[in-house]
N, CA, C and O atoms as a Tinker XYZ file with bonds, in Angstrom:
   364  protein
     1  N      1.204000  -33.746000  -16.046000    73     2
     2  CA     0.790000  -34.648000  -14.996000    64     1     3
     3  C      1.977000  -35.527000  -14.610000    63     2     4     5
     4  O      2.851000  -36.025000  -15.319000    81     3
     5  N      1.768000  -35.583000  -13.285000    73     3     6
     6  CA     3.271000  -36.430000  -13.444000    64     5     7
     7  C      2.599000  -37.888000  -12.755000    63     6     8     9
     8  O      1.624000  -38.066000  -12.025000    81     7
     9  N      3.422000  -38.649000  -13.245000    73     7    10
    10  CA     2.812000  -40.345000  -13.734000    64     9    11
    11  C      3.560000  -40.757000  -12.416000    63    10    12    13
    12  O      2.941000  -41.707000  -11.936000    81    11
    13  N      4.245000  -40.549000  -11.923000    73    11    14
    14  CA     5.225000  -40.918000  -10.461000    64    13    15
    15  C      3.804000  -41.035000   -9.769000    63    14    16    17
    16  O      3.218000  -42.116000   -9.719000    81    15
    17  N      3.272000  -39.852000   -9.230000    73    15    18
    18  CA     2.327000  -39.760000   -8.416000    64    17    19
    19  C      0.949000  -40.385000   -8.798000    63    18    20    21
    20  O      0.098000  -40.603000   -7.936000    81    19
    21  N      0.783000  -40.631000   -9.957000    73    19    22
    22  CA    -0.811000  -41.616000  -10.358000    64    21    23
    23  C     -0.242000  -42.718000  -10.367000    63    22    24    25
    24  O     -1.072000  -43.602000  -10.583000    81    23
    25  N      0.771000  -43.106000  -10.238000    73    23    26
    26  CA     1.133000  -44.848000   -9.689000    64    25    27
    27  C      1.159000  -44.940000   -8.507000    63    26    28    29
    28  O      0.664000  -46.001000   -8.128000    81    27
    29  N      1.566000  -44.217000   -7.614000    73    27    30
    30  CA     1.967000  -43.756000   -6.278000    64    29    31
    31  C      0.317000  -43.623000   -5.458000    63    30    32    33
    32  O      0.269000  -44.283000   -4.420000    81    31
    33  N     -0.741000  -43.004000   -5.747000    73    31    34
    34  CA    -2.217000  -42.902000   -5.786000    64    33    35
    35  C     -2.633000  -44.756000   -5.843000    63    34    36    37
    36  O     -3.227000  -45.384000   -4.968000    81    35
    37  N     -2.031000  -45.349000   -7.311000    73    35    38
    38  CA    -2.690000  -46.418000   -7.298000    64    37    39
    39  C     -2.324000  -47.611000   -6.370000    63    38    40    41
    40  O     -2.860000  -48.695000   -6.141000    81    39
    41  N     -1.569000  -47.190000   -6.070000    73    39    42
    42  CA    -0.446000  -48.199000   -5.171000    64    41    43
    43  C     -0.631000  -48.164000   -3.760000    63    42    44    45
    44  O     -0.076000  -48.966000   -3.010000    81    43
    45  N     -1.461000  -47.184000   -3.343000    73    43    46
    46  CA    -1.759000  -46.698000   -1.783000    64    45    47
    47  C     -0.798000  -46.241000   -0.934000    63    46    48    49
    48  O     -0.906000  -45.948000    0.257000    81    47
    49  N      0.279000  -46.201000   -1.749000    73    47    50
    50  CA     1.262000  -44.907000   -1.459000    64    49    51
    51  C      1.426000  -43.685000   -0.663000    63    50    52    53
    52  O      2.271000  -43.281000    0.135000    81    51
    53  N      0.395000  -43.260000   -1.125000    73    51    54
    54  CA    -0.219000  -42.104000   -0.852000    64    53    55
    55  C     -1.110000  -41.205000    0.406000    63    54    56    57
    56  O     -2.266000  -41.378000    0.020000    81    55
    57  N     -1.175000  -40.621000    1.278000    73    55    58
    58  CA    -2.127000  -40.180000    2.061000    64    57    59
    59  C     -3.217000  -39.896000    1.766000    63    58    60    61
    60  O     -3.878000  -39.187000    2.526000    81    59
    61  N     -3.742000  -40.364000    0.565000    73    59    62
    62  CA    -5.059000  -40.284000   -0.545000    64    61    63
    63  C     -6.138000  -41.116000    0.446000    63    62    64    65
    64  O     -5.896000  -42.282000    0.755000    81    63
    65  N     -7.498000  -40.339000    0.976000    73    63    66
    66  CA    -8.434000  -40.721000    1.472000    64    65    67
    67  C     -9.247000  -41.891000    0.444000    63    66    68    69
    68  O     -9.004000  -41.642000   -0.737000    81    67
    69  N    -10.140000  -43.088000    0.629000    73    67    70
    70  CA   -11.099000  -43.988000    0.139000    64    69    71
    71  C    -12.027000  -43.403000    0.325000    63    70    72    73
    72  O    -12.775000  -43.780000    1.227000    81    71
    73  N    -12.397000  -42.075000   -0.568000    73    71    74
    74  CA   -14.138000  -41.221000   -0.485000    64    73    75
    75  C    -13.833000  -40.983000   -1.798000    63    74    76    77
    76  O    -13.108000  -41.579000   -2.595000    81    75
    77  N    -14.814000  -39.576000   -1.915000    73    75    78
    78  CA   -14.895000  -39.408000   -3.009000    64    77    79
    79  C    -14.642000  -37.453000   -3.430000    63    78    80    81
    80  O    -14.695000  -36.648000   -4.360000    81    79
    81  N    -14.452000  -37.531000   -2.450000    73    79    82
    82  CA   -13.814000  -35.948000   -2.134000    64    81    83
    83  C    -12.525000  -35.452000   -2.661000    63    82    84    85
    84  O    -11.526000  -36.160000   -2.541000    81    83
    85  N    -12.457000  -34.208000   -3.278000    73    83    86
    86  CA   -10.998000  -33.937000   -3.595000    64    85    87
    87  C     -9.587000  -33.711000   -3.058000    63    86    88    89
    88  O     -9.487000  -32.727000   -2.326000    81    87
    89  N     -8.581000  -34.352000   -3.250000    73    87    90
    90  CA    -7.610000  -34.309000   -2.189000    64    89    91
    91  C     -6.593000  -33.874000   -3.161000    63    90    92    93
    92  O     -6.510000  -34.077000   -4.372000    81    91
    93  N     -5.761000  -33.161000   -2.256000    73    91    94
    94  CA    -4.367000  -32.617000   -3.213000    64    93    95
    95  C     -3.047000  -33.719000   -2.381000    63    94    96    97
    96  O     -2.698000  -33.972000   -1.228000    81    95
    97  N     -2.617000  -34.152000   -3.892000    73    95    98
    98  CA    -1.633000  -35.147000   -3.420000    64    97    99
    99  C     -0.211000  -34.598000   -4.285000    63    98   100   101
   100  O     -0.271000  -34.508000   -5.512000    81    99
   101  N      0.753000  -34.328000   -3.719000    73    99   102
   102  CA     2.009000  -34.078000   -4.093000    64   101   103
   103  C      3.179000  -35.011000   -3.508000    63   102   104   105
   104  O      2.841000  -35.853000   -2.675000    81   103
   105  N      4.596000  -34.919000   -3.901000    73   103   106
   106  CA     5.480000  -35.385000   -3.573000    64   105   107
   107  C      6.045000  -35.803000   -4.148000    63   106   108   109
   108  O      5.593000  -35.614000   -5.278000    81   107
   109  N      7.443000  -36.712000   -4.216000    73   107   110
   110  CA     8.227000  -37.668000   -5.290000    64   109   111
   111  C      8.227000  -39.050000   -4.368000    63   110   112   113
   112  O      9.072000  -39.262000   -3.497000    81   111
   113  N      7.432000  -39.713000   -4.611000    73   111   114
   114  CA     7.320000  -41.291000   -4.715000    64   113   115
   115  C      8.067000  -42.144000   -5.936000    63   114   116   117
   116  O      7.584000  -43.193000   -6.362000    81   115
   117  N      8.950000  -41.734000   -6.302000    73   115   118
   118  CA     9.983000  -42.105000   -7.401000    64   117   119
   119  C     10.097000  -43.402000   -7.017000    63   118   120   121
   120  O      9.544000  -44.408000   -7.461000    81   119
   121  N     11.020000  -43.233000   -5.982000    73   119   122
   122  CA    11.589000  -44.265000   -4.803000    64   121   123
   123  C     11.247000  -45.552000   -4.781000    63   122   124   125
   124  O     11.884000  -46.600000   -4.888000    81   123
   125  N      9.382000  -45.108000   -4.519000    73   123   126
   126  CA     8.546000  -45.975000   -3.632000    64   125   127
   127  C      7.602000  -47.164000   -4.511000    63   126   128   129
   128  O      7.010000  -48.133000   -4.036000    81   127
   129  N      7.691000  -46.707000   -6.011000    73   127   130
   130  CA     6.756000  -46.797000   -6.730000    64   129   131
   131  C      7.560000  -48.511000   -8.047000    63   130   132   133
   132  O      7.098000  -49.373000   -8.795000    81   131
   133  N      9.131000  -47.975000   -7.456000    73   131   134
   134  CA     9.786000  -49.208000   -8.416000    64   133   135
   135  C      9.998000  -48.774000  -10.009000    63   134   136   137
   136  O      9.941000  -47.590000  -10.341000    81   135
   137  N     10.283000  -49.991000  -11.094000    73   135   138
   138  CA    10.566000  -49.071000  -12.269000    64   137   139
   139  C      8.956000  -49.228000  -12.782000    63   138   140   141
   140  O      8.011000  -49.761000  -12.201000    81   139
   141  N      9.007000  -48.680000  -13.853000    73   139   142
   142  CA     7.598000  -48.502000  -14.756000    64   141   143
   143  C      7.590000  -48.258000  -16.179000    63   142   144   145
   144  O      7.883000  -47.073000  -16.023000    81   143
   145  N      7.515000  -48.352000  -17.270000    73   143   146
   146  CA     7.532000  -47.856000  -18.708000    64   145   147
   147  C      6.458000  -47.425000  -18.903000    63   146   148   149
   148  O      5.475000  -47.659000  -18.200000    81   147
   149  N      6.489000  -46.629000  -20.029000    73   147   150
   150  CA     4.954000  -46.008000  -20.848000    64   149   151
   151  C      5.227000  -45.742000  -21.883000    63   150   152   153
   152  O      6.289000  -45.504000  -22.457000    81   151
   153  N      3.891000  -45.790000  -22.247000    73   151   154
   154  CA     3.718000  -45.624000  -23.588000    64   153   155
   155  C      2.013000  -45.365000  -23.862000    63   154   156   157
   156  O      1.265000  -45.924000  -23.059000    81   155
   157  N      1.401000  -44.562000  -24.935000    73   155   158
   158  CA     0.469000  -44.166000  -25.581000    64   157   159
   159  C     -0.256000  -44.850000  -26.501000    63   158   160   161
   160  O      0.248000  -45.143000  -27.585000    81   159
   161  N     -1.674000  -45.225000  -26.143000    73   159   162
   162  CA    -1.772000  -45.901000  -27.221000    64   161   163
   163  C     -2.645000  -45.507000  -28.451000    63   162   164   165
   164  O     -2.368000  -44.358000  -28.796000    81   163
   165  N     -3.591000  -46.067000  -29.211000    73   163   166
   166  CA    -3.573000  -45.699000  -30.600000    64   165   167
   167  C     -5.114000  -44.514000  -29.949000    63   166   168   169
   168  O     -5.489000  -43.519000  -30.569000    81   167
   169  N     -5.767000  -45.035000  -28.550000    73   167   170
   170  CA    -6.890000  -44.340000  -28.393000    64   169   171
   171  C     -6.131000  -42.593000  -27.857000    63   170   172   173
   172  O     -6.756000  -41.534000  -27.792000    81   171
   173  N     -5.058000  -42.755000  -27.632000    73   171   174
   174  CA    -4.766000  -41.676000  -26.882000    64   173   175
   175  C     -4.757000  -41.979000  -25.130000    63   174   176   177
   176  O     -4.678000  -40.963000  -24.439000    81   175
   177  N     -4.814000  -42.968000  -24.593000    73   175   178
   178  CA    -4.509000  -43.406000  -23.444000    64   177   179
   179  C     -3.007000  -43.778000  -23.055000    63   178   180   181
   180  O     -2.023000  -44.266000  -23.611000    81   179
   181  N     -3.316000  -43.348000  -21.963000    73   179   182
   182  CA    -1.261000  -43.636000  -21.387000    64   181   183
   183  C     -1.754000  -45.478000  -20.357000    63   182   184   185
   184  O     -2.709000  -45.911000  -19.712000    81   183
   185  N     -0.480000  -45.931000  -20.773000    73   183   186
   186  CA    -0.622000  -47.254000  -19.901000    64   185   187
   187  C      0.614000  -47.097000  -19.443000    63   186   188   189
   188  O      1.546000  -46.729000  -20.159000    81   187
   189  N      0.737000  -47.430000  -17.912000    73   187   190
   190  CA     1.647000  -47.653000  -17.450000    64   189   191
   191  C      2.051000  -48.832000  -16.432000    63   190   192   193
   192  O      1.409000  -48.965000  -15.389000    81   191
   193  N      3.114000  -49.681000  -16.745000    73   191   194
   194  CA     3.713000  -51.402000  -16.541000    64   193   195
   195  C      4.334000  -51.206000  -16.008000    63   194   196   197
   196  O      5.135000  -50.367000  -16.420000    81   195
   197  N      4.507000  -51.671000  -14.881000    73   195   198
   198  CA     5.657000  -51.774000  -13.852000    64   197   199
   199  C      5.883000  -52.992000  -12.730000    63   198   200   201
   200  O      5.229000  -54.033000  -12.665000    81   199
   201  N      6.701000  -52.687000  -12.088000    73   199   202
   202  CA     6.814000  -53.772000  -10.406000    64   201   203
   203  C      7.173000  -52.613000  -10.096000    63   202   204   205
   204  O      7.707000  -51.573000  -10.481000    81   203
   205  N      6.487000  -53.384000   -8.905000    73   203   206
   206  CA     6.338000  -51.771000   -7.436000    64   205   207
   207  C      7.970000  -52.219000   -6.890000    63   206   208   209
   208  O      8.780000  -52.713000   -7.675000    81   207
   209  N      8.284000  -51.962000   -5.452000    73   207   210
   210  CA     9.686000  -52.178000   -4.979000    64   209   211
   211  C      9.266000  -53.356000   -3.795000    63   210   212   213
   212  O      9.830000  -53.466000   -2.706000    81   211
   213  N      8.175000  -54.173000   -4.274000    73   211   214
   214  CA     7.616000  -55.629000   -3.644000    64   213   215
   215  C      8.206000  -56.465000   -4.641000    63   214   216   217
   216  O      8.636000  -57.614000   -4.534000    81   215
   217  N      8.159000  -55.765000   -5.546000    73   215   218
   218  CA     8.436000  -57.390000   -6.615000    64   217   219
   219  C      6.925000  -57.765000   -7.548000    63   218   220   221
   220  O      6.758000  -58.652000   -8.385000    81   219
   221  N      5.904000  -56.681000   -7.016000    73   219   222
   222  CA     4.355000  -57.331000   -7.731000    64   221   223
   223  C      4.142000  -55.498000   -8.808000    63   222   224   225
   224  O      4.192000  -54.285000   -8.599000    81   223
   225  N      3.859000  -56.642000  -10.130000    73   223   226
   226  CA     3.455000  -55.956000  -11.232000    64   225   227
   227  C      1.653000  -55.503000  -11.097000    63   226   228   229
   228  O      0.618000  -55.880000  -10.547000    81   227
   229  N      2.226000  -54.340000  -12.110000    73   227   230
   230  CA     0.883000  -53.341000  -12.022000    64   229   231
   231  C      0.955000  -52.860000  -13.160000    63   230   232   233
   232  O      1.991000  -52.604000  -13.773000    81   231
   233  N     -0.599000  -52.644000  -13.663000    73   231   234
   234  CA    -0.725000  -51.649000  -14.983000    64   233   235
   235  C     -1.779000  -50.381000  -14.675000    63   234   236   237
   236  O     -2.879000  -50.658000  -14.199000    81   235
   237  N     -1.411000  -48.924000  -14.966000    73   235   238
   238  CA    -2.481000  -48.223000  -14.793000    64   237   239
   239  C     -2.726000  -47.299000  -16.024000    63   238   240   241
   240  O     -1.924000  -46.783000  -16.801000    81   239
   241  N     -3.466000  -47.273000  -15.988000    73   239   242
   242  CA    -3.984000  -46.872000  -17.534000    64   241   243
   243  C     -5.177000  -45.277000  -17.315000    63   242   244   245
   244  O     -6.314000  -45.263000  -16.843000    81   243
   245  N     -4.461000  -44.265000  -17.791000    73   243   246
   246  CA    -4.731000  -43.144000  -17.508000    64   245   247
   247  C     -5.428000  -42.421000  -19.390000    63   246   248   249
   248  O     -4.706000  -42.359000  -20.385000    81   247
   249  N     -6.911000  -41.998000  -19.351000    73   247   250
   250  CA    -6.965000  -41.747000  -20.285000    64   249   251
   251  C     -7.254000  -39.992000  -20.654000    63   250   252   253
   252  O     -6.889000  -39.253000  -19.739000    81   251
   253  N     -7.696000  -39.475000  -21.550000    73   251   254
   254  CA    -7.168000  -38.346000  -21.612000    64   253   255
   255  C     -8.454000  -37.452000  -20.966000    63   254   256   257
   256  O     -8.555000  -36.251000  -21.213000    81   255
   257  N     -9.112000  -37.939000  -20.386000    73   255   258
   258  CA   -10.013000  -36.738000  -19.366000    64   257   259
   259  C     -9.398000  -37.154000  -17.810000    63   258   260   261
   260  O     -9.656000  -36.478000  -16.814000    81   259
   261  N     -8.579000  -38.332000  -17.785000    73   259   262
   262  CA    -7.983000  -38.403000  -16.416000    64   261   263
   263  C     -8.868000  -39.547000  -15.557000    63   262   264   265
   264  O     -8.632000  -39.806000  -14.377000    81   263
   265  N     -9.531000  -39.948000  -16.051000    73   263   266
   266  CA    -9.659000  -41.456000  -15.807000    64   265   267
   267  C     -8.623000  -42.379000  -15.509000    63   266   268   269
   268  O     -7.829000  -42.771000  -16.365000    81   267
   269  N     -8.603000  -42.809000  -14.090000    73   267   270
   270  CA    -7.738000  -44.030000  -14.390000    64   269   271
   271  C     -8.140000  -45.229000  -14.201000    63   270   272   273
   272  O     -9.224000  -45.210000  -13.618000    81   271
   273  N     -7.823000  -46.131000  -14.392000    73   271   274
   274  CA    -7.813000  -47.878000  -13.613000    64   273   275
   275  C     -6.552000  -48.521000  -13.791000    63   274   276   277
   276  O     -5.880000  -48.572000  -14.822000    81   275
   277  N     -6.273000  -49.073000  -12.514000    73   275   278
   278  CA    -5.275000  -49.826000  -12.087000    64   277   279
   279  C     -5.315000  -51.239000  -12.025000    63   278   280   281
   280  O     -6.404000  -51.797000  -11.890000    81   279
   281  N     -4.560000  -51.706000  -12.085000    73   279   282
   282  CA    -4.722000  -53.527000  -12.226000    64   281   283
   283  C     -3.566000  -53.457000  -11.410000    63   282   284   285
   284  O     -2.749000  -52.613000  -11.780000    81   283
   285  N     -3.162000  -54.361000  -10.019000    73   283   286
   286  CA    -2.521000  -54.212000   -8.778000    64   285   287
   287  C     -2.431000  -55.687000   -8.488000    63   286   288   289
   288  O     -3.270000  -56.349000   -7.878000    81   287
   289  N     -1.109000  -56.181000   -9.097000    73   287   290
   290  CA    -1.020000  -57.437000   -8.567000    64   289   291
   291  C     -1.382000  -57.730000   -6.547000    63   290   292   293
   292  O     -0.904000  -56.850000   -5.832000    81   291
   293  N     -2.052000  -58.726000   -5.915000    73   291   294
   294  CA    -1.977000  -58.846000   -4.840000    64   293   295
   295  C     -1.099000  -60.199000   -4.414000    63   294   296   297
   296  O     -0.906000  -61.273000   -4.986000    81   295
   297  N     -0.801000  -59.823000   -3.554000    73   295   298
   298  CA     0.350000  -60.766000   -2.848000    64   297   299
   299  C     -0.363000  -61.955000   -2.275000    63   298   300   301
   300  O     -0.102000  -63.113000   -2.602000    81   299
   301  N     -1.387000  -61.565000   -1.300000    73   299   302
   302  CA    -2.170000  -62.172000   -0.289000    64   301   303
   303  C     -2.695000  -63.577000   -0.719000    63   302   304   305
   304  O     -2.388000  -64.715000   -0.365000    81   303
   305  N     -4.038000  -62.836000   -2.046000    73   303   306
   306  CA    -4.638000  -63.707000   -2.812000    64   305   307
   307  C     -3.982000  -64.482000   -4.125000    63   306   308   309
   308  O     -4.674000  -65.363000   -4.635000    81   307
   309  N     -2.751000  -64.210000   -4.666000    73   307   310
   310  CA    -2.098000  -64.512000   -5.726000    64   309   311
   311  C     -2.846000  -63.737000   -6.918000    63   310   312   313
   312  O     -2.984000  -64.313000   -7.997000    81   311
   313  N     -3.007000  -63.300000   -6.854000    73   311   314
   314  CA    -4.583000  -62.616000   -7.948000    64   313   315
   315  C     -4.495000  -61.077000   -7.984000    63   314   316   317
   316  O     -3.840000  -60.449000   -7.152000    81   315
   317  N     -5.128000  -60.548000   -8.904000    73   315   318
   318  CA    -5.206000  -58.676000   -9.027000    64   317   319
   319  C     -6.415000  -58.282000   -8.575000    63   318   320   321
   320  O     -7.384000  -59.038000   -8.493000    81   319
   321  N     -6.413000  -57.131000   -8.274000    73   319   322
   322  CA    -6.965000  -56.450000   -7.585000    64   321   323
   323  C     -7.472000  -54.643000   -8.739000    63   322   324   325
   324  O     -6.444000  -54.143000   -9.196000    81   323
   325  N     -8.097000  -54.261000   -8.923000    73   323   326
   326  CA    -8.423000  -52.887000   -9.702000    64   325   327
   327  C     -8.661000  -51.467000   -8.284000    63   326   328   329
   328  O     -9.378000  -51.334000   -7.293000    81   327
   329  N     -7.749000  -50.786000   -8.873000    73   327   330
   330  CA    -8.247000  -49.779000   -8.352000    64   329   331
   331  C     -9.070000  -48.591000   -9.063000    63   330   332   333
   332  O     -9.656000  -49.066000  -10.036000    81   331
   333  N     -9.252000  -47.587000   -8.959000    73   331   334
   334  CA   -10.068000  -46.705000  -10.145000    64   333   335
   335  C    -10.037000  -45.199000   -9.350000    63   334   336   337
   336  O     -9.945000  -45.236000   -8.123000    81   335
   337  N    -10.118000  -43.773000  -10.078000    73   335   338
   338  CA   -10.186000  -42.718000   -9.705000    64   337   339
   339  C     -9.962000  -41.871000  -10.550000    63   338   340   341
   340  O     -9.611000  -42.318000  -11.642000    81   339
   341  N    -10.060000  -40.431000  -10.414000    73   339   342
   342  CA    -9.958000  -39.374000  -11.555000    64   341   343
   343  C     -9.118000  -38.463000  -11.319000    63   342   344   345
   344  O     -9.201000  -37.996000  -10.184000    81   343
   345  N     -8.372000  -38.058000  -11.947000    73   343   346
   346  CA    -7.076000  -37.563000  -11.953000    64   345   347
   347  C     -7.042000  -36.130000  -12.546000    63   346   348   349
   348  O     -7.343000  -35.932000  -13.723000    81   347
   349  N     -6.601000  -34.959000  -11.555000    73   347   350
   350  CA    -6.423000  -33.904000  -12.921000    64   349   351
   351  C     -5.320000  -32.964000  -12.508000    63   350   352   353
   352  O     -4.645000  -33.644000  -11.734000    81   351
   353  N     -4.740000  -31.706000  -12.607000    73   351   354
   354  CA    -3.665000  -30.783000  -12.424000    64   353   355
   355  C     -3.912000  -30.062000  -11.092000    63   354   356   357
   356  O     -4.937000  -29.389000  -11.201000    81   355
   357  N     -3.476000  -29.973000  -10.138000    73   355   358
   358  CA    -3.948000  -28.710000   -9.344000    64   357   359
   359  C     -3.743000  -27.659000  -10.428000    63   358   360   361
   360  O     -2.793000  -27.580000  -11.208000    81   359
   361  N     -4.997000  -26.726000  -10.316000    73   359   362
   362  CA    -4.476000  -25.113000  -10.208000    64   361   363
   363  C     -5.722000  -24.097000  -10.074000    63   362   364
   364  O     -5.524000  -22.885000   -9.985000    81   363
């Protein structure tokens, strides 16, 4: 899975529709997405910490059926924002 693009998804990055329908999302949002670290934790969940290329920190936390939730600093309100969705491989 590549973690570029489920930050890139959480970030609205993406040409990713607000339904609930399946969409195929590809590309390298490397760029777009800023730096990020990861790491695994003891449940077997990936978290991933970053600042986007705004300057506002984010955590998204991807677990191992592909669950995610996002925590999305907002600019507007000074405050976070969650995003949420399910994640899996094309094939």
């Amino acid at each position: 899975m590549l973690m570029s693009t489920v930050i890139a998804v959480a970030l609205g990055l993406t040409p990713a529709q607000d339904n609930n329908g399946v969409q195929l999302v590809s590309g390298d949002y490397s760029t777009q997405i800023g730096r990020y670290s990861q790491f695994v934790d003891h449940r077997g969940k990936t978290h991933l910490n970053g600042i986007d290329r705004r300057g506002l920190r984010y955590e998204v936390v991807v677990d191992k059926h592909g669950n995610v939730e996002a925590s999305l600093a907002d600019a507007a309100s000074f405050g976070y924002h969650t995003v949420s969705f399910r994640v899996q491989e094309a094939g």
